[in-house]
C-alpha positions in Angstrom: 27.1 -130.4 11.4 23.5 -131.5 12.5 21.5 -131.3 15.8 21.2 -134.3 17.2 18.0 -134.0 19.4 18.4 -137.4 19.8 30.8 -130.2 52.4 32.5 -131.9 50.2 34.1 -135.5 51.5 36.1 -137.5 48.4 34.1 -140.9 47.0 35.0 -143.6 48.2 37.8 -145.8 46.7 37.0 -149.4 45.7 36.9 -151.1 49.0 36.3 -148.1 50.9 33.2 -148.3 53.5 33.1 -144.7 54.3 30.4 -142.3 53.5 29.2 -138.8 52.6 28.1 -136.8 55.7 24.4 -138.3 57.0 23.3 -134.3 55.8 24.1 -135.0 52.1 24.7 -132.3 50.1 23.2 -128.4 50.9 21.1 -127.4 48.2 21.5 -124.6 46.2 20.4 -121.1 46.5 18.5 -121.3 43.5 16.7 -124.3 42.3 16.7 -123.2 38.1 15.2 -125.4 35.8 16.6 -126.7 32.7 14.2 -124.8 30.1 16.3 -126.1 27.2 19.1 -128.3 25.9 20.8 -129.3 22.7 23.4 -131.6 21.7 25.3 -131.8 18.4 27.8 -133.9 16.5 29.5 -133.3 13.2 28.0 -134.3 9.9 30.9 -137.0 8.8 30.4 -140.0 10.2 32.6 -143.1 10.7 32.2 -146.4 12.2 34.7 -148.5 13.7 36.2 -150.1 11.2 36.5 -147.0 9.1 38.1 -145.7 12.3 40.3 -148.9 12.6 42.1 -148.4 9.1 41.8 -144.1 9.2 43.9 -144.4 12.7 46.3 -146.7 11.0 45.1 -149.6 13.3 43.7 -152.3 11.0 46.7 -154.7 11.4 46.8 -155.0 15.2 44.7 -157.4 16.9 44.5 -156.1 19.9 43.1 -152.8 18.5 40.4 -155.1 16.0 39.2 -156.7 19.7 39.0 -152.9 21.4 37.2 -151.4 18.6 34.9 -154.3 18.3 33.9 -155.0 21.9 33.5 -151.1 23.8 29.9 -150.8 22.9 30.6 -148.5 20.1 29.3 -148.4 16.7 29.8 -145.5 15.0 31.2 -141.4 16.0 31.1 -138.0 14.5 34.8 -136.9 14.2 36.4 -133.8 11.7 39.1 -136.2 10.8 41.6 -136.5 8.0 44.5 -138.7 7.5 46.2 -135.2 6.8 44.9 -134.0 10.5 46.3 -137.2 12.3 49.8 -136.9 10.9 49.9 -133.2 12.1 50.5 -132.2 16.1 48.0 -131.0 19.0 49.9 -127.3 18.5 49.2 -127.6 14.8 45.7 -128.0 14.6 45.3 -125.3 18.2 43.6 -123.1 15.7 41.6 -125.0 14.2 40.5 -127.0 17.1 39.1 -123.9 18.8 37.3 -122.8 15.5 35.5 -126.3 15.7 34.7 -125.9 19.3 33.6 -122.4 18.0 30.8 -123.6 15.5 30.0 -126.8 17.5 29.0 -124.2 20.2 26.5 -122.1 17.7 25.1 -124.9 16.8 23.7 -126.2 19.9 22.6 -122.9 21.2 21.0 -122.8 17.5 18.7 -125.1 18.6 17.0 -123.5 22.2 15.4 -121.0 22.1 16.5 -117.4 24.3 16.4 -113.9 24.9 20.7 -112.7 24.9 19.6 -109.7 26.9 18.2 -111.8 29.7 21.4 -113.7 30.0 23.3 -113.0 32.9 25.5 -116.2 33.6 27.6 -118.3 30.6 29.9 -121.3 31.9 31.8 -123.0 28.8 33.7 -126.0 29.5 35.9 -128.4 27.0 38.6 -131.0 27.6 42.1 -128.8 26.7 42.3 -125.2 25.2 45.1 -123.8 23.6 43.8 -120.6 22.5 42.3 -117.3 23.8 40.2 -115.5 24.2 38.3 -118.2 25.3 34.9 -120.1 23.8 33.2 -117.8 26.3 34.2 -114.8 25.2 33.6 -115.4 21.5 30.2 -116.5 22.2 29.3 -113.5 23.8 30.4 -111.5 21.0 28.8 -113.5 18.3 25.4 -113.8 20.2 25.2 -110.0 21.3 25.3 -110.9 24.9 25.1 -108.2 27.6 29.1 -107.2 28.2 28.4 -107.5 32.2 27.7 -111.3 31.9 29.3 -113.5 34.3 31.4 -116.0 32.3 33.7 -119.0 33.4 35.5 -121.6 31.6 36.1 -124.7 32.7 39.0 -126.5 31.6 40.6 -130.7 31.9 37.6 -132.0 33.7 36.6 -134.0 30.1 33.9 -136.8 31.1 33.0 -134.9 34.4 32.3 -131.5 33.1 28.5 -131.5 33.2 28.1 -131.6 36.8 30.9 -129.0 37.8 29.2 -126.5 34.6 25.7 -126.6 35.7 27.2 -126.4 39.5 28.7 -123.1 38.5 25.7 -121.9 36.4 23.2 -122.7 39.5 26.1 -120.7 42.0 26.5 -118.0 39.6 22.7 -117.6 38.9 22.1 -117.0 42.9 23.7 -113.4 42.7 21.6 -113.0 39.5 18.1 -114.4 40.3 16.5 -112.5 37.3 18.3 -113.2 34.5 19.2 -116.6 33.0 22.3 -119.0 32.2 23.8 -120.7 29.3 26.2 -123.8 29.6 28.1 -125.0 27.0 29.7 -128.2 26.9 31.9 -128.6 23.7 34.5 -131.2 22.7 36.5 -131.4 19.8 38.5 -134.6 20.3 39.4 -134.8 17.0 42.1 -132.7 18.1 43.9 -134.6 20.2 43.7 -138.0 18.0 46.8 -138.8 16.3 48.2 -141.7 13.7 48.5 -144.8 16.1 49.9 -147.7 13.7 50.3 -151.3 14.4 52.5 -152.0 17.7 50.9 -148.5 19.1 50.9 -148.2 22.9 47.8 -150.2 24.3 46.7 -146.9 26.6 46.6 -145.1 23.1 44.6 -147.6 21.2 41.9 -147.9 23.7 41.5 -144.2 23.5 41.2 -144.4 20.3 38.4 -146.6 20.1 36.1 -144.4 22.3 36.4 -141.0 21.9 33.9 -138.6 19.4 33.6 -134.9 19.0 30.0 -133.1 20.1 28.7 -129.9 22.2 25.9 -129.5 24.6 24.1 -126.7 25.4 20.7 -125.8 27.9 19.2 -122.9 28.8 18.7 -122.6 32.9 16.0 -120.0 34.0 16.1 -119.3 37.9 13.4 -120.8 40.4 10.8 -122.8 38.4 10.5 -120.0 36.1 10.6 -121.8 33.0 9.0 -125.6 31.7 11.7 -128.0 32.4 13.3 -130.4 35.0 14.5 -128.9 37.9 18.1 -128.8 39.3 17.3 -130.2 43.2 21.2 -130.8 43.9 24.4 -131.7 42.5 27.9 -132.8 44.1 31.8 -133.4 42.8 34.0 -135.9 44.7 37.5 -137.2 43.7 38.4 -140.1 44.0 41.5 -140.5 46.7 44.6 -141.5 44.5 44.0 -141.9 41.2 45.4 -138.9 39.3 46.8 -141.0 37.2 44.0 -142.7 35.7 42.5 -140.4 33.4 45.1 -138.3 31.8 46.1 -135.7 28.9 49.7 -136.6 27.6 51.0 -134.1 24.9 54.6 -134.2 23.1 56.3 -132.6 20.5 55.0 -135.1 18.1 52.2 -136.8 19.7 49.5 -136.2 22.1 47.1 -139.1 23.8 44.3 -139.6 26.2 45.3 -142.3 28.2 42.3 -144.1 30.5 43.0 -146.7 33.7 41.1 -150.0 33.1 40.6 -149.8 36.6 37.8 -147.1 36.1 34.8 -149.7 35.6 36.0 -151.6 38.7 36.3 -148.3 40.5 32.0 -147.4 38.9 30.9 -150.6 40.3 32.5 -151.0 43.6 32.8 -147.4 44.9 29.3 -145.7 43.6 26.5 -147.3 45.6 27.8 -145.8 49.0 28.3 -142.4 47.3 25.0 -142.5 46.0 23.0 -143.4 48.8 24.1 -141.2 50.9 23.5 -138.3 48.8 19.9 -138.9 47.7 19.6 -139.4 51.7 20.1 -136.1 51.4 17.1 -135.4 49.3 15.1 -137.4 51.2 15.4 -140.6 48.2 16.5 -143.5 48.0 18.2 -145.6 44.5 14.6 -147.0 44.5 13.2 -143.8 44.2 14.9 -142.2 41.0 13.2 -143.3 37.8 15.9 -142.0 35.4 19.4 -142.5 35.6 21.5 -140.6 33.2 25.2 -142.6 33.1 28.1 -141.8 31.6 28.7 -143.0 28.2 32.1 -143.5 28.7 32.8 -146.8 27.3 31.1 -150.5 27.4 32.9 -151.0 31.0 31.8 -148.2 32.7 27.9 -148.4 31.6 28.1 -151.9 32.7 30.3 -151.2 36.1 27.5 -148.3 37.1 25.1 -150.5 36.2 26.2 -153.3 38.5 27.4 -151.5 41.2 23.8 -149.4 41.5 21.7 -152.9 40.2 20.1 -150.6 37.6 17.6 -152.5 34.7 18.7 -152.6 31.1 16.0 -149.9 30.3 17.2 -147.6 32.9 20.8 -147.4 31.2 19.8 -147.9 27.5 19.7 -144.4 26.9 23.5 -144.2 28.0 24.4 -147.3 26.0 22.5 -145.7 22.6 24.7 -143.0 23.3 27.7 -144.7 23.2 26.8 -146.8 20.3 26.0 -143.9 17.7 28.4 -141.4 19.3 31.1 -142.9 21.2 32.2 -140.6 24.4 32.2 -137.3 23.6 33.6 -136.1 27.3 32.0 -132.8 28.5 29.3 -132.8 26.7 28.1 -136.5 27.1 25.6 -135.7 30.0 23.7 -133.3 27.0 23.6 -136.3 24.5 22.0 -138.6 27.3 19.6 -136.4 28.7 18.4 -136.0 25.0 18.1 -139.8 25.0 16.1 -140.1 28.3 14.0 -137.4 27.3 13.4 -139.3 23.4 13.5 -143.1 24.9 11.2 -142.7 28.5 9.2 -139.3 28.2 9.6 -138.2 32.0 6.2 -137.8 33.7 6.0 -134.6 36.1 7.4 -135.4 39.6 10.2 -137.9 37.8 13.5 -137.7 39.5 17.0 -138.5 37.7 20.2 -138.7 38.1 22.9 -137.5 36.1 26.1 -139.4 37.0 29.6 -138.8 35.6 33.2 -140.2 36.1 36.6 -138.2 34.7 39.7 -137.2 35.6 40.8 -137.0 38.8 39.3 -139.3 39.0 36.2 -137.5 39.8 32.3 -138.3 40.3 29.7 -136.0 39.6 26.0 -136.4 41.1 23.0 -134.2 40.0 19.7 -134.6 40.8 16.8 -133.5 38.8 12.8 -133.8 39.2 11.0 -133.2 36.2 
């Protein structure tokens, strides 16, 4: 595996004209910075069409159109034709090994003190092991034994916001020390043997998703180099439980995605948005970096729509997407690489981290470099 440095009111639903409070969003007790961040893939590569014949797919037209039209050129998977025929319980062990060294990996790559760590939030799609990838990484890094540690489960594409949320909450009762998040996803876990005549909901799942972990390094109150964490907010999305979802049998297991999401980006975001830089004192005009989800071709282009963003604001998303696929919690890590490699952020630079997942839910954060 190599580094790739590469008062809470629900959003809006599509149609929806109401608001968040005119207040926006309180801001934290701490304002840490983000003094360093990582984001890894695994070594083996593949690229859709490899992906196409490896998931048993090559047959069926409808999967040739999917794979070939959702942005998506290549992704870093640990897959074997031996690993798809087997079940999500099967491979639990393993899975959580790979989550494991995905995890090392990117904190291989920041550099920190263990005995100044006081906070560690881990967060991946699904677990079925224990102890969790917190508690390993605490052992193999030689953390302090009194660190706070919390980990975040089944919030997939949204994770980033909620982690650092908890990091910057957490750090407020430990304003001297420092926090590690770690975003990791394995999803070559959940992937399975599709076939030809394979449920459309599981094709299109298979055409997107990609294994990777994020890490950064947040030091409290400007006392590190680094953009600053300004703010941050969650919202769900009133009735749509049942468009991002985790289905697991005996036999088979499947992430199965709404297309109404991208309609759901474009129409419901702007509202949403506005109203919570108001609360910063910003406007859409006034962030210079906007780091969007890469969760597929449709939702870059419905956020991009609904917020009337330029081509070079979202190409760092859509770079993301091509070479990685969606990698779910960590994909915020692999784009703010991008932003950071593609438009070199000038001091006083805001951005905004934006993220859609289950729930559905929205995540907002806003930085200022």
């Amino acid at each position: 595996m190599t580094a790739q440095t590469s008062s809470p009111s629900p959003v809006l639903a599509a149609g929806s004209t109401a608001v968040l409070p005119a207040e926006g969003p309180a801001p934290p007790r701490v304002s840490p910075t983000v003094a360093g961040l990582a984001a890894v893939a695994p070594e083996r590569r593949f690229d859709q069409d490899e992906l196409l014949d490896l998931l048993g797919l090559a047959d069926d037209e409808f999967a040739q159109r999917i794979f070939a039209r959702c942005g998506i050129r290549n992704r870093h998977l640990e897959l074997t034709p031996e690993l798809l025929r087997t079940t999500l319980q099967a491979r639990a062990g393993r899975t959580e090994d790979h989550l494991f060294e995905l995890a090392v990996a990117a904190l291989e790559q920041i550099e920190f003190d263990p005995a100044e760590v006081g906070v560690l939030v881990t967060g991946s799609f699904w677990t079925l092991g224990g102890p969790t990838l917190g508690h390993r990484l605490i052992e193999h890094l030689g953390l302090p034994t009194d660190v706070d540690k919390y980990h975040l489960v089944g919030l997939g594409c949204a994770s980033s916001v909620p982690l650092f949320r908890a990091a910057t909450s957490a750090l407020g009762d430990r304003p001297d020390e420092t926090a590690l998040v770690v975003a990791a996803e394995s999803l070559s876990g959940l992937l399975t043997w599709a076939g030809p005549g394979a449920e459309r909901g599981k094709i299109v799942a298979s055409a997107l998703f990609g294994d990777g972990c994020g890490a950064a390094l947040l030091h409290p109150d400007g006392a590190a180099a680094g953009p600053t964490i300004l703010a941050s907010a969650v919202h769900q999305v009133p009735d749509t439980l049942g468009h991002v979802e985790l289905l697991a049998t005996a036999d088979d297991s499947q992430v199965r995605i709404s297309p109404e999401l991208p309609r759901i980006a474009e129409s419901g975001l702007l509202p949403l948005v506005d109203s919570f830089l108001a609360g910063a004192g910003l406007t859409v005009g006034d962030v210079e970096h906007w780091l969007v989800h890469p969760g597929g071709r449709g939702i870059v282009d419905g956020v991009q729509a609904g917020l009337d963003l330029a081509d070079e604001v979202v190409a760092p998303s859509r770079a993301v997407l091509a070479e990685y696929g969606n990698v779910g919690t960590p994909s915020a890590f692999f784009v703010f690489e991008e932003v950071v490699r593609q438009r070199s952020p000038r001091a006083g630079d805001h951005g905004l981290v934006v993220t859609i997942g289950p729930g559905v839910t929205v995540g907002l954060l806003l930085l200022r470099w």
